[in-house]
N, C-alpha and C positions, 0 to 999 in steps of 0.2 A: 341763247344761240351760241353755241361753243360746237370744237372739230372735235370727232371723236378721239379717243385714248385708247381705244381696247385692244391688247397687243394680244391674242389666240385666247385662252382661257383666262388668265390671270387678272387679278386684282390691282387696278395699275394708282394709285395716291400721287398728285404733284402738289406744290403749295405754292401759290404765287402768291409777290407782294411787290406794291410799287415803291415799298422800301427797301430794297434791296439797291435802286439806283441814287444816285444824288439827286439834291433837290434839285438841282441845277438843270438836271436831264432827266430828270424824271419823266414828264410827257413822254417824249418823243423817246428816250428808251423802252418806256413799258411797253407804249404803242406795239412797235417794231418787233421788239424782243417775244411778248406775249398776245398782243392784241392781235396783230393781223396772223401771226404764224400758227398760232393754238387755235386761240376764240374767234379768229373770223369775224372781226370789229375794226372798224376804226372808232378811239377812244378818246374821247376830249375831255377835259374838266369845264365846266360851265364856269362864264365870267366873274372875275374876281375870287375864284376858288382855287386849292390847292388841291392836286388829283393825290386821291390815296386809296387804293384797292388791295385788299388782304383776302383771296379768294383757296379754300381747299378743294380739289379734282379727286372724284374717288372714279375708277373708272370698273364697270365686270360688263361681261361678254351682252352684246346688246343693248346698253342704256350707260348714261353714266348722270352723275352729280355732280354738281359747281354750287359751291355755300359758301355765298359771298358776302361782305361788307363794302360798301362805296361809299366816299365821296359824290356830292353832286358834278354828275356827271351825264353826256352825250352817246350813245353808243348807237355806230351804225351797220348797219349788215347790207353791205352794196352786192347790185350784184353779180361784177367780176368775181365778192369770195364765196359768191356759193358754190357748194360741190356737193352736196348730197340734200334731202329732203325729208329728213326727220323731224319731226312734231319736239319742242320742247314747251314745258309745262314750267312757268314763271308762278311761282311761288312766294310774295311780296309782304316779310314779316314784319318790316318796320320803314316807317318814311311813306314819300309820296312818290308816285310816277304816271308817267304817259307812256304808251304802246300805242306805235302806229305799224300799222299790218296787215294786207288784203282789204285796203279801202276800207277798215275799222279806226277809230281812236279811242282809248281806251285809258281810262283815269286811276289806276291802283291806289287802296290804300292799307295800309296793316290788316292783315288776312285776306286781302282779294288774291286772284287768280289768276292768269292768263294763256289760252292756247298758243303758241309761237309756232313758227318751223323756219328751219333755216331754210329750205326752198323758195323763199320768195324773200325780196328785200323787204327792211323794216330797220325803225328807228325805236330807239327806247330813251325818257329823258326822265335821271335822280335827279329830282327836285330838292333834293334837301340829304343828310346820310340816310344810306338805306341798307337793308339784311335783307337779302332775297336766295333763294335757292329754285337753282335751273334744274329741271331732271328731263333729260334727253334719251328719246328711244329709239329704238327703229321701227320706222314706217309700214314696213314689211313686217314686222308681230305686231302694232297695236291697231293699224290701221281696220281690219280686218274684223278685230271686236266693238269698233265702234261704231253708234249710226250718223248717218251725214258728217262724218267726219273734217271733207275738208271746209265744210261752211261752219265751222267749230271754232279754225283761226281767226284768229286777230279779235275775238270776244272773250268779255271776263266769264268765265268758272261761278258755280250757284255756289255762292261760299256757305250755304245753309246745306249743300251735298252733304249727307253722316259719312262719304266715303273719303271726304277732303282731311277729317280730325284723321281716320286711319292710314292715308296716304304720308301724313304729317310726320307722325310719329315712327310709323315704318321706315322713313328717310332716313332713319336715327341708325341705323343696323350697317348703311354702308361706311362708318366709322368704326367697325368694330372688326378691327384685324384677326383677332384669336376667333371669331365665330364664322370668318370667311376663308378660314384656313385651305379648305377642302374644296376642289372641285363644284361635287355636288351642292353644297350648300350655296356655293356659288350661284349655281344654276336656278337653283330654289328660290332663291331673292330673287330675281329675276322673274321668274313666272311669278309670285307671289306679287311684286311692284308692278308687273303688267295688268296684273286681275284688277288691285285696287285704283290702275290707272286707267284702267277703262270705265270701270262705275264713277269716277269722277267724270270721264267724260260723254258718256250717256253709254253706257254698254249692250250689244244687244242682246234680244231675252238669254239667248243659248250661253254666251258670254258673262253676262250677268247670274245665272245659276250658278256655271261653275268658279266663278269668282265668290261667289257665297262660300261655295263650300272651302276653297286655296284661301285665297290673300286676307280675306275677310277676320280667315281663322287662325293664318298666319297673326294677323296685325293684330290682335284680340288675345290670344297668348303674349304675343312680346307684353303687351298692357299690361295683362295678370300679373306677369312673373314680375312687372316693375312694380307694380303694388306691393307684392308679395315682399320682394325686398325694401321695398320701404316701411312697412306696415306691420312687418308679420309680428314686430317686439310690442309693438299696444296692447294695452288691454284689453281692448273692444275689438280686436284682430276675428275673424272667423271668416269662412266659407261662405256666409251670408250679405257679410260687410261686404268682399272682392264682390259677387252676384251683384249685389245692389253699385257700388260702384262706376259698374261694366254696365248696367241699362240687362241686362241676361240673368235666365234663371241658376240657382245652383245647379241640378244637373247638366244643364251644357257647360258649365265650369269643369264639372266632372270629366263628362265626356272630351271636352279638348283636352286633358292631360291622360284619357285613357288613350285618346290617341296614339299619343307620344310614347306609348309604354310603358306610365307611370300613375300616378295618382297625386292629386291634389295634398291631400296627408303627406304624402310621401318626400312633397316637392318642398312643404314648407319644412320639414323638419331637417332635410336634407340642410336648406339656406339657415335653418335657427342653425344649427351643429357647426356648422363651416363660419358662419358671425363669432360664435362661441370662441371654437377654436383661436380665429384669428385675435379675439381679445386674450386672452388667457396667454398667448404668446406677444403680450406687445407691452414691452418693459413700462412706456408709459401708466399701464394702469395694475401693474404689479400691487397697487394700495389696498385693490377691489376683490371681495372676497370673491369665491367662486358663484356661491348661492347668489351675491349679487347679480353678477357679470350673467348667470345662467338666468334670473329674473329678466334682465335686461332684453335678452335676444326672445323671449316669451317663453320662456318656459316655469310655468308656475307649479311645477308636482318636479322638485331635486332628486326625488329616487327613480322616476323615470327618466329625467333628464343624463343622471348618472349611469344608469345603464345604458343606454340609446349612443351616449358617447364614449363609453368599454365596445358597444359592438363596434361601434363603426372607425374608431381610432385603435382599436386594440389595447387600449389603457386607459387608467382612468384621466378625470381632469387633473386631478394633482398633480400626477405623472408628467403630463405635457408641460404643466406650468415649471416642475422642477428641473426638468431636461431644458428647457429653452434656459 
């Protein structure tokens, strides 16, 4: 339950911490300072506790993020602070909790889930430290793709949904300043976060189609490319390994990066080159021969490798290693 951030287009990042006050005044600053004027809480530390909340705010146009850590703690949402009625989705990676909300009670534990909305009052109670992440949207874009949506609140999420792991890991992208540089891209996580937001919460057929073919595909590429850069230097690396992976055949691997105007080939060799590069420039491993350093990022044929990095650097390895 938090107020929105979104100031016209832009990407808006806060970081709050109840360390920033003395101990002294901790409560009752954070409260004051953060609780009631942002998040639209009144916030207690539960008895014989010390209140301590380190919370990061990513905010883009329509939805925002709060990934937080707490202390055991009380939070309420009365309802003098409500001002608006947006659905937020409680995200519960570590610890215990209770949600009370639309005459539901509701018991979280590491990986449940829960519908919220600040439109109606509700209690939440950290039983113990807890990692949760709130993703708030507007009522007005998701309401519309979901069924029954308002008998949705105050009940836990099928944490066995497939669309829960991609909603997860997609969170991950509103951290990523240099990929949200732009506008559009902006805009794009947003429908992409809505599509996977709905098939979490029961999407309808129409909804649900086109979400297969957006978020779904969206969240399914971010995966690859992380594998890809985790993986691509193994020996056992291939096109088969990412497929199997991912639960999906190789040609839809294919196809999602023909999408993109590229190629599956195209993309790992792109990340081996640029791995490369960056060892071959980092004084630390000056020891390492190049044929090593080029085994290393996977590349097991050195006369292809040495070509492949004359095209694309304009010089060879050596080159790069004796100019740095």
């Amino acid at each position: 339950m938090e107020r929105s951030l979104v100031i016209g287009d832009e990407l808006i990042a806060l970081e709050l911490s109840s360390s920033a006050f003395s101990e002294r005044d901790r409560t009752e600053a954070f409260h004051e300072v953060y609780g009631r004027e942002i998040l639209k809480l009144d916030i207690e530390p539960l008895p014989e506790t010390t209140l301590q909340v380190d919370m990061n705010l990513r905010a883009l146009p329509g939805m925002s993020v709060a990934m937080a850590t707490v202390s055991p703690i009380v939070c309420r949402h009365t309802t003098s602070m409500i001002d608006n009625d947006d659905p937020v989705i409680v995200l519960n990676l570590e610890g215990t909790a209770t949600y009370r909300q639309n005459g539901h009670e509701t018991n979280l534990g590491p990986g449940d889930a829960i519908l919220t909305t600040n439109g109606l009052p509700g209690t939440s109670i950290s039983h113990d430290a807890n990692r949760v992440i709130n993703w708030r949207i507007s009522r007005t874009l998701i309401a519309p793709l979901v069924k029954n949506f308002d008998q949705a609140v105050g009940k836990p999420l099928d944490r066995h949904n497939p669309a829960l792991a991609f909603f997860l890991d997609y969170l991950g992208i509103v951290n990523e300043r240099q990929t949200l540089a732009k506008p559009g891209m902006r805009r794009a996580v947003v429908t992409h976060m809505l599509d996977l937001g709905a098939l979490l919460l029961g999407a309808t057929p129409d909804a649900a189609e086109m979400a297969d073919l957006r978020g779904v595909a969206a969240a399914r590429m971010r995966s690859i490319k992380a594998h890809i850069r985790a993986q691509a230097g193994a020996p056992d690396f291939s096109l088969a390994a990412v497929a199997a992976k991912q639960g999906i055949s190789k040609s839809y691997v294919r196809r999602l990066f023909e999408i993109e105007g590229t190629s599956f080939t195209e993309f790992v060799l792109n990340h081996r080159l640029a791995v490369t590069y960056k060892m071959l420039t980092d004084p630390s491993l000056a020891g390492r021969s190049i044929s090593e350093i080029a085994h290393q990022s996977g590349f097991n044929d050195i006369s292809y490798f040495n070509r492949t990095f004359r095209r694309v650097y304009g010089m060879p390895p050596s080159e790069v290693r004796v100019r740095k």
